[in-house]
VOPAGU-2260 file (C-alpha; in pm, 1 decimal, decimal comma):
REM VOPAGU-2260
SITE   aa  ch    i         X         Y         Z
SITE  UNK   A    0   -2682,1   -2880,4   -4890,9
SITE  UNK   A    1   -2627,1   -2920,1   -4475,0
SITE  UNK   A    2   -2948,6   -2897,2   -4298,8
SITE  UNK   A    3   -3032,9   -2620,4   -4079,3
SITE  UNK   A    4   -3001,5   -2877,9   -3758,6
SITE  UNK   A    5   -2685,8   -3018,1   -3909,7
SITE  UNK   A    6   -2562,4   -2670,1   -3871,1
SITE  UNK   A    7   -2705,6   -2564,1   -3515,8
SITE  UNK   A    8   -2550,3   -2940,6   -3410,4
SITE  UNK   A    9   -2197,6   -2828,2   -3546,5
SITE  UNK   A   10   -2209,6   -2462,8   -3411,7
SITE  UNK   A   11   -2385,8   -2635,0   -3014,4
SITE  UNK   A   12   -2036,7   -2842,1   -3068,3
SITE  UNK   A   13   -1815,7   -2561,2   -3138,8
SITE  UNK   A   14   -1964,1   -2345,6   -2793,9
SITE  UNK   A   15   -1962,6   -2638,1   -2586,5
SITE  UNK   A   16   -1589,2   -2720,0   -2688,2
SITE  UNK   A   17   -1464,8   -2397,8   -2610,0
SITE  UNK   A   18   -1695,3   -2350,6   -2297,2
SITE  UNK   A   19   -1495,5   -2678,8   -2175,3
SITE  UNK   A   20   -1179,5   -2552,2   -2289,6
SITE  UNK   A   21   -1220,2   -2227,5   -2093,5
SITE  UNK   A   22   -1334,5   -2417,6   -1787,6
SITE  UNK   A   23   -1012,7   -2612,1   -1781,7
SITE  UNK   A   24    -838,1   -2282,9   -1849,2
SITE  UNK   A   25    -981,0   -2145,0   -1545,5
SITE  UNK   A   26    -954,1   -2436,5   -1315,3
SITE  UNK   A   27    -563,5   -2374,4   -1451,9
SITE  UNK   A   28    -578,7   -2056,8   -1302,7
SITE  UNK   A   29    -765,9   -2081,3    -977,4
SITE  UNK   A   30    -454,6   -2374,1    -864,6
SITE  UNK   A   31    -197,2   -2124,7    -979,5
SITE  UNK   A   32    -380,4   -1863,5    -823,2
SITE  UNK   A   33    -406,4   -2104,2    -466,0
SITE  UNK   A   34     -19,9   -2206,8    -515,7
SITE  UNK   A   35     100,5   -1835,5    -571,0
SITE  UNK   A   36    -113,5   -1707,6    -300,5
SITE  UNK   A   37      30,5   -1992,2    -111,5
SITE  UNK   A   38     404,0   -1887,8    -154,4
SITE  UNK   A   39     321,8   -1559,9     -67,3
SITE  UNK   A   40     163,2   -1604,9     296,5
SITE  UNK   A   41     491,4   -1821,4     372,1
SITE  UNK   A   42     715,8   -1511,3     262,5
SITE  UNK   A   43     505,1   -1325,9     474,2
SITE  UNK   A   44     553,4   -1530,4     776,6
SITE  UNK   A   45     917,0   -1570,6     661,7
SITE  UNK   A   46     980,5   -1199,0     707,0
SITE  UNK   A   47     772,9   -1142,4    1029,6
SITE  UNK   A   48     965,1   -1467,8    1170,8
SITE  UNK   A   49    1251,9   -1269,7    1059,3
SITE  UNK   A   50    1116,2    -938,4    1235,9
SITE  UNK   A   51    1064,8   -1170,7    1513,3
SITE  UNK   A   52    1437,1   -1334,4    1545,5
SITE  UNK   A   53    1631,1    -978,2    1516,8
SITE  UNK   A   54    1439,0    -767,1    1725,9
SITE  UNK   A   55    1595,0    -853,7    2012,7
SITE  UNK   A   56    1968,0    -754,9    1804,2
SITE  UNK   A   57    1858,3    -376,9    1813,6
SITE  UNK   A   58    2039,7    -356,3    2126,6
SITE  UNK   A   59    1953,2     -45,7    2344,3
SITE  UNK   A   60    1691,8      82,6    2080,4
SITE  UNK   A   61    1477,4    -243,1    2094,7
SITE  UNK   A   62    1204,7     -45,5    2231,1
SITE  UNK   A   63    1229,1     255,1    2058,5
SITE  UNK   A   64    1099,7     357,4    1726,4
SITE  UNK   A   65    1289,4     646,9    1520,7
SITE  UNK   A   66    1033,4     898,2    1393,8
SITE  UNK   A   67    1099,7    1107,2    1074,3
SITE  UNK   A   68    1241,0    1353,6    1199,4
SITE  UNK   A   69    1500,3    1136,5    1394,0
SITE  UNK   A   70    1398,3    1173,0    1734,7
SITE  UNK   A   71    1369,6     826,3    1910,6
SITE  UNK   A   72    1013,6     744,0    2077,5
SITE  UNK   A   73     949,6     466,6    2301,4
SITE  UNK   A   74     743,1     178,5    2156,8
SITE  UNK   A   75     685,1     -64,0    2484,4
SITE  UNK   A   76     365,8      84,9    2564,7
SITE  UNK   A   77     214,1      43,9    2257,6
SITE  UNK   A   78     186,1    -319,1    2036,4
SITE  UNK   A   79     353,9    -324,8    1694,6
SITE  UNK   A   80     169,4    -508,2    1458,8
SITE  UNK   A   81     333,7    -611,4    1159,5
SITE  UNK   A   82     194,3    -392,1     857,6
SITE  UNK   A   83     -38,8    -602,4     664,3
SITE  UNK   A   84    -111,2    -567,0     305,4
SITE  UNK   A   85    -470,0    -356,6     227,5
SITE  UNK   A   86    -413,0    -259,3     588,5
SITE  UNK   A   87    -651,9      24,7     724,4
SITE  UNK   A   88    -525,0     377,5     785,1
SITE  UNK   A   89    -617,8     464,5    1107,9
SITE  UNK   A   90    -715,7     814,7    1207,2
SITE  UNK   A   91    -446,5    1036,1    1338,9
SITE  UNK   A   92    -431,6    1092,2    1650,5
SITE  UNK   A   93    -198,8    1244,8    1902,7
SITE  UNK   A   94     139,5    1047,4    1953,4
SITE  UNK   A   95      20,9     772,1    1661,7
SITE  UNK   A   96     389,9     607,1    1515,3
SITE  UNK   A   97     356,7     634,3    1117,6
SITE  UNK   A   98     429,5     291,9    1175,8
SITE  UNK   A   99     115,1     182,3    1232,8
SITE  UNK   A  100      99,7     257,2     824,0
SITE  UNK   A  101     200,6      53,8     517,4
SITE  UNK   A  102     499,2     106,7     341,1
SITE  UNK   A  103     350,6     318,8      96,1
SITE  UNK   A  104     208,4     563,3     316,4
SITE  UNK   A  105     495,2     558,6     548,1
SITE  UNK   A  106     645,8     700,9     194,2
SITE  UNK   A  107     415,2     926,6      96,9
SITE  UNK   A  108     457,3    1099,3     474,0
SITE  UNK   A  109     816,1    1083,2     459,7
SITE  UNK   A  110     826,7    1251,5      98,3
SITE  UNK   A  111     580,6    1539,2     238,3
SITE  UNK   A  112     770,8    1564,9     603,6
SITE  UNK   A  113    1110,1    1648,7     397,1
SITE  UNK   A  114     934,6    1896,0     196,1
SITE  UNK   A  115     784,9    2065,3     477,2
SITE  UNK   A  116    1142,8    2041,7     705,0
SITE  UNK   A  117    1262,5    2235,7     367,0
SITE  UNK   A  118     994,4    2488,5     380,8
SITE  UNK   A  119     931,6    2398,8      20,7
SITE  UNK   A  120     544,2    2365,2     -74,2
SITE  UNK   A  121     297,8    2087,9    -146,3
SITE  UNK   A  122     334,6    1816,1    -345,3
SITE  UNK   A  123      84,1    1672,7    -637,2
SITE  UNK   A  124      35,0    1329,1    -639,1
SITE  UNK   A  125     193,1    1314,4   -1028,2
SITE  UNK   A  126     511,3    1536,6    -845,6
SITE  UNK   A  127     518,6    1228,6    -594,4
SITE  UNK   A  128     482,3     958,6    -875,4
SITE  UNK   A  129     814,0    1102,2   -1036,8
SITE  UNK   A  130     957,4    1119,1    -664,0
SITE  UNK   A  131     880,6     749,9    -602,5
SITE  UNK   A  132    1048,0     691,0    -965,0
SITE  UNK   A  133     705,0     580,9   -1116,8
SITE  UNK   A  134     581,9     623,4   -1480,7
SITE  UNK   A  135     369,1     978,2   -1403,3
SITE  UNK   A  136      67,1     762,2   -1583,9
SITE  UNK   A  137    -259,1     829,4   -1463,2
SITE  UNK   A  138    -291,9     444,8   -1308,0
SITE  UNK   A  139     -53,9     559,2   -1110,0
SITE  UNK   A  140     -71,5     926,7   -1081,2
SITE  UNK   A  141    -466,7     782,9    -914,4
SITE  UNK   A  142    -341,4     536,1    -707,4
SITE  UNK   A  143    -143,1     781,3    -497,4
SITE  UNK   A  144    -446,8    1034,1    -514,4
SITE  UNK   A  145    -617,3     759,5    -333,9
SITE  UNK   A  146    -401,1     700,2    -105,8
SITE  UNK   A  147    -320,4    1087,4     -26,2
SITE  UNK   A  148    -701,4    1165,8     -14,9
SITE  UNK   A  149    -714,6     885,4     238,4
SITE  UNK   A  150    -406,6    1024,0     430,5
SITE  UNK   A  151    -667,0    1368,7     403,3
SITE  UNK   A  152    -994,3    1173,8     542,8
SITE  UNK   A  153    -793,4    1051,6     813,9
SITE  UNK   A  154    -633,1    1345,5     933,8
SITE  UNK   A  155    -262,4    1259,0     835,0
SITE  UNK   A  156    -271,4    1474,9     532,2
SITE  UNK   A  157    -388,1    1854,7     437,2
SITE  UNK   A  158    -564,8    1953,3     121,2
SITE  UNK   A  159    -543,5    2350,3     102,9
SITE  UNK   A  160    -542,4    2352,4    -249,3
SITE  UNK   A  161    -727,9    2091,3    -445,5
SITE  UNK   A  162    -481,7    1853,4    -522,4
SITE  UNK   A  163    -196,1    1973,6    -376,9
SITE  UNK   A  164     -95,5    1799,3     -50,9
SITE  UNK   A  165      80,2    1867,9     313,8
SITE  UNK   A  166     135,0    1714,0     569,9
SITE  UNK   A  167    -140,2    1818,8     858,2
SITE  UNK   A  168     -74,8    2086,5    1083,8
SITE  UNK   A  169     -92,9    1810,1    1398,4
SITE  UNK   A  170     144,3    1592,3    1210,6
SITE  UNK   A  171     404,5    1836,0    1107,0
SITE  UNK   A  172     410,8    1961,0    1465,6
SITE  UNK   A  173     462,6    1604,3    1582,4
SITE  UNK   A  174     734,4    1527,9    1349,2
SITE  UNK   A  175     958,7    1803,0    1465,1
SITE  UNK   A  176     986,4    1970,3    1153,7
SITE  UNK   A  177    1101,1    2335,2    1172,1
């Protein structure tokens, strides 16, 4: 029969083994972590270098920006800073380029300005999911709630109903939607 310190010994062995081996696990991790979030800042400064190198190849519209609705506004006056990931929205403000937005704002906008040039309704954020061609799951569905009801707190958005979203009265007047 093992003694009962023969058996704590064994079991000590067993957690310190797999404490080690998870330690090396995550040491695995954090350098793949550091290389991948390595790659990515060089694409990064790939595509702004990019930005950078054709800007000048936009001819006559170099300094003008095409809002949604197509009308062409000048964009020498103001900086454009490249849109950086977990960017802040900024609040709305009169003459304010959706550019100054991520991507997936810029979309959300664009998706509410067409519906409001159509004179059709608001839009629920599971009604946008399936117009972005996402899976209407609710990881999802809640991410673009977020991101609406931050489009709301900053004035780029209107809430009349709860959950049901439009684009503000200031912005759909700026866009030039009938």
């Amino acid at each position: 029969m093992p003694s009962v310190v023969g058996l704590l010994e064994q079991h000590e062995l067993a957690a310190r083994r797999r404490v080690d081996g998870l330690r090396e696990e995550a040491d695995r991790i954090q350098a793949e972590l550091a290389a991948a979030e390595l790659e990515w800042r060089e694409w990064v400064i790939a595509r702004r270098r990019v930005d950078t190198v054709l800007a000048p190849d936009r001819g006559d519209r170099a300094g003008m920006e095409v809002t949604p609705d197509g009308q062409d506004t000048d964009t020498q006056s103001a900086p454009r800073d490249a849109v950086k990931p977990k960017s802040q929205v900024p609040v709305w403000r009169e003459g304010l380029a959706w550019s100054v937005l991520s991507v997936d704002y810029q979309r959300i906008l664009q998706a509410l300005a067409d519906r409001h040039r159509l004179h059709q309704g608001p839009l629920t954020c599971q009604e946008l999911a399936t117009l972005f061609g996402l899976d209407a799951v609710p990881a999802k569905v809640e991410a673009l709630r977020s991101k609406a009801k931050r489009l709301v707190a900053r004035g780029w958005l209107a809430e009349q109903q709860p959950g049901r979203f439009t684009l503000a009265q200031s912005v759909a007047g700026q866009g030039g939607a009938s």
